[in-house]
C-alpha positions in Angstrom: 20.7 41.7 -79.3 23.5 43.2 -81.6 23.4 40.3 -83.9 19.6 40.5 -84.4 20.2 44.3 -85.3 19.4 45.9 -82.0 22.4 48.2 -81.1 23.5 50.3 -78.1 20.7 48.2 -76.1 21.3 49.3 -72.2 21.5 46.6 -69.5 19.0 46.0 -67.2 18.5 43.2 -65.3 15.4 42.9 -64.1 15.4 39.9 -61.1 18.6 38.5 -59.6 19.0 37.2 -56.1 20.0 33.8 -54.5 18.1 31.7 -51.8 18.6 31.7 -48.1 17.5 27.9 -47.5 15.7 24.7 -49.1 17.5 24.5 -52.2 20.7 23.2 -53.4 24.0 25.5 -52.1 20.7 27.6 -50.9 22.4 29.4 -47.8 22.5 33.2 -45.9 26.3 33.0 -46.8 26.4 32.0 -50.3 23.0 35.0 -50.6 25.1 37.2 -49.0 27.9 37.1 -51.3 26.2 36.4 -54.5 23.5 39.9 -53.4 27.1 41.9 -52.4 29.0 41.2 -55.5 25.5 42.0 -58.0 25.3 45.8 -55.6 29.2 46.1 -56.0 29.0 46.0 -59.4 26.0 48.0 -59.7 27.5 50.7 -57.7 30.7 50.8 -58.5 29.8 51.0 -62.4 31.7 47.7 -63.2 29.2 46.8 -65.8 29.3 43.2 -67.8 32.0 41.6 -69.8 30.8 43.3 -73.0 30.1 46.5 -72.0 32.7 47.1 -68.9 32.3 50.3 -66.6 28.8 50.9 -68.4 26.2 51.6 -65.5 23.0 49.2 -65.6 19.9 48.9 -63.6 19.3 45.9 -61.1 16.5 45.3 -59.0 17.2 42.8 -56.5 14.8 39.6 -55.7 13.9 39.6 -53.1 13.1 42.2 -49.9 11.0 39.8 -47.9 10.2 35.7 -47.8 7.3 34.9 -49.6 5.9 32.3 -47.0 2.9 32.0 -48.8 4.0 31.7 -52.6 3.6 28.4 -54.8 6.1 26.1 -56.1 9.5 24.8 -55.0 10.4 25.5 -51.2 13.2 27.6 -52.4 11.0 29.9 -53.9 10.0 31.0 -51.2 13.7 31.6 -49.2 14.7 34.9 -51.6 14.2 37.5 -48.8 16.7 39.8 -47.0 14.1 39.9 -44.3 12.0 37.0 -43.7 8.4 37.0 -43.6 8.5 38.7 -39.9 10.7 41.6 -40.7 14.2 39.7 -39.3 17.0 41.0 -41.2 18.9 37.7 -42.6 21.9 39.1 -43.4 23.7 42.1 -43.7 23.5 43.9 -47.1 24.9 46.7 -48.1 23.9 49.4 -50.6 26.6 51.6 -51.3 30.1 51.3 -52.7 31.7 50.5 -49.7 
């Protein structure tokens, strides 16, 4: 964004999460520790590589299964609950 002449931009990145199943190193482990490092960082303030200790907005992808959405299996697997309400894994939302 700098180079086109857009300074001081803040960071916000808008969808980020990892599937639970049906895709390739799809897993609850692996979402587990990609989701905890991505709320570590938010919370602690880490920021990026550019900006370090700069605080930027995340909003995670996703709260539930989508059961019923189109496309790729995988798609549907981004939950922290699925589809019923059955916590997947254990997230945690503080700095901890």
């Amino acid at each position: 964004m700098e180079r086109e002449g857009f300074q001081g931009i803040r960071v916000v990145v808008a969808e980020t999460g990892w599937p639970t199943a049906c895709g390739e190193a799809a897993g609850v482990d692996n979402a587990l520790t990609y989701n905890d490092n991505v709320v570590r960082r938010a919370v602690n303030g880490v920021g990026t590589p550019k900006r370090p200790k700069e605080e930027m907005e995340v909003y995670m992808f996703d709260l539930f299964d989508e059961n019923e959405r189109g496309g790729d299996e995988y798609q549907k697997h981004f939950g922290i609950f699925s589809s019923a309400g059955v916590k997947l894994y254990d997230l945690r939302f503080n700095s901890n």
